[in-house]
N, C-alpha and C positions, 0 to 999 in steps of 0.2 A: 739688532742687526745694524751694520753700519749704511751709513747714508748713500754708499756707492751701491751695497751688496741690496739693498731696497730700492734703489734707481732701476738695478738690473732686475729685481721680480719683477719692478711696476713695469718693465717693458716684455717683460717675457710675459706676463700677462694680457699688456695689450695685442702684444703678436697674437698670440693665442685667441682672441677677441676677434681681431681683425681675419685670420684664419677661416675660424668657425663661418663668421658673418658672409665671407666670399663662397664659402660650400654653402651654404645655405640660398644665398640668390643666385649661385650658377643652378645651382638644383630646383629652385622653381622657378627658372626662365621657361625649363621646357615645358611645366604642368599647366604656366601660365597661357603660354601661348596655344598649349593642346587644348585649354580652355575656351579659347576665343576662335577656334578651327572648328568649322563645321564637320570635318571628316569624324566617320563610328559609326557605332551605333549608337540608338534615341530610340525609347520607350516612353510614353503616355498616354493621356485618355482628352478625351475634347466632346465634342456634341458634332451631331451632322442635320443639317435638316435638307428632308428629303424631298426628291420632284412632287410629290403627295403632300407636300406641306408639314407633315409629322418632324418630330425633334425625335434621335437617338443618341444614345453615351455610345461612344466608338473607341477601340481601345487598340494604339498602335504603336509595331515597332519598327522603327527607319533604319535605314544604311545608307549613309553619304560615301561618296567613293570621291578622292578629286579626279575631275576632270583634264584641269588646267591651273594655273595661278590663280583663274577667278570663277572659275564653274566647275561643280560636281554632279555627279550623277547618282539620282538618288532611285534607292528602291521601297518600295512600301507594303506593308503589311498591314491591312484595317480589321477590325473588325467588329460590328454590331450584333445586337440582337437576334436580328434580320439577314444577319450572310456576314459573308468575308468579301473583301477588295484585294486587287493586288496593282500598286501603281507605278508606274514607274516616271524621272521626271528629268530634266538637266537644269541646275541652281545656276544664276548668276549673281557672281557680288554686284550690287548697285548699290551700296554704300556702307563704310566700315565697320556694320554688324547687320547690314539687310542684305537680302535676296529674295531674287522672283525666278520667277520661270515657267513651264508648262507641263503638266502632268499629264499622262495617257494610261487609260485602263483597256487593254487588251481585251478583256474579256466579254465587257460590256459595253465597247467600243465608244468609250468618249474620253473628251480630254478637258481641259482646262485647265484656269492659271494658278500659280500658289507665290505665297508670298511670305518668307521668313523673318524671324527677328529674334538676332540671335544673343544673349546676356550671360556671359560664362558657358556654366555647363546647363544651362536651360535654354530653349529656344520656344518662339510660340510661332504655328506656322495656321495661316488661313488658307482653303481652298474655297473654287469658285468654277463649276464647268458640270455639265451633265444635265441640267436642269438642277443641281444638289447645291451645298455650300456645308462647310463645316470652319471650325475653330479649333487648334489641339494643342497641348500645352504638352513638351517632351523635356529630359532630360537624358543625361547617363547612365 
C-alpha cells in the first residue's frame, strides 16, 4: 500500500475510533447521571430496632418521585417479621450525594427523621422517629 493510500486507512481509522468513543460517552452520560439521581425504585434489607429494645431484619422497597431540583417524595414499603410499615417522607439534598428529611406512618401515627447517602446505584438510608430506629442498605 502506498504511503498516501495508508495515511488515508490510518485516518479513516481514527475517525472510526473517534466515532465509536463519542457514542459510547454520549451514551453513558445519561446511565451516569441516572446513577447519581435518587429518583426509582430501591429494594433492600437493613435491621430495625424496636420501641421494646429488640433488633429485626426488615426488608424494603422505595419509590423516590422528584419533588423539585432538590427534594423527592418518597414512599415506602417495610417489612419484618412482625408486620408491615407503610412510610411516606419528602427528601432534601443537603449535600451532593446526601439527604434528610422527615418520614410519617399513617397508620401507626408517628413520624421521624431519615437521612440518606447516596453512592451510585446503592444508597444507605437511616431512620430515627417512633420510639424505633433502623439502618437499610438499598439498591436498584
Amino acid at each position: 500500500m502506498s504511503s498516501f493510500m495508508s495515511r488515508i486507512h490510518s485516518l479513516y481509522v481514527a475517525a472510526i475510533y473517534a466515532v465509536v468513543a463519542l457514542f459510547a460517552i454520549t451514551a453513558a452520560a445519561p446511565a451516569q447521571s441516572r446513577k447519581s439521581d435518587l429518583g426509582g425504585s430501591w429494594n433492600g434489607v437493613g435491621t430495625v430496632m424496636l420501641p421494646s429494645g429488640d433488633s429485626q431484619q426488615v426488608r424494603c422497597r422505595v419509590r423516590f418521585n422528584r419533588y423539585s431540583s432538590e427534594s423527592y417524595n418518597m414512599h415506602a414499603v417495610c417489612a419484618t417479621p412482625s408486620g408491615r410499615a407503610v412510610q411516606t417522607a419528602v427528601i432534601r439534598r443537603v449535600g451532593s450525594n446526601k439527604y434528610s428529611g422527615s418520614f410519617h406512618n399513617a397508620e401507626y401515627n408517628y413520624s421521624g427523621s431519615i437521612f440518606i447517602t447516596l453512592r451510585g446505584s446503592r444508597l444507605s438510608a437511616s431512620l430515627d422517629g417512633g420510639g424505633a430506629s433502623g439502618y437499610m442498605r438499598l439498591s436498584r
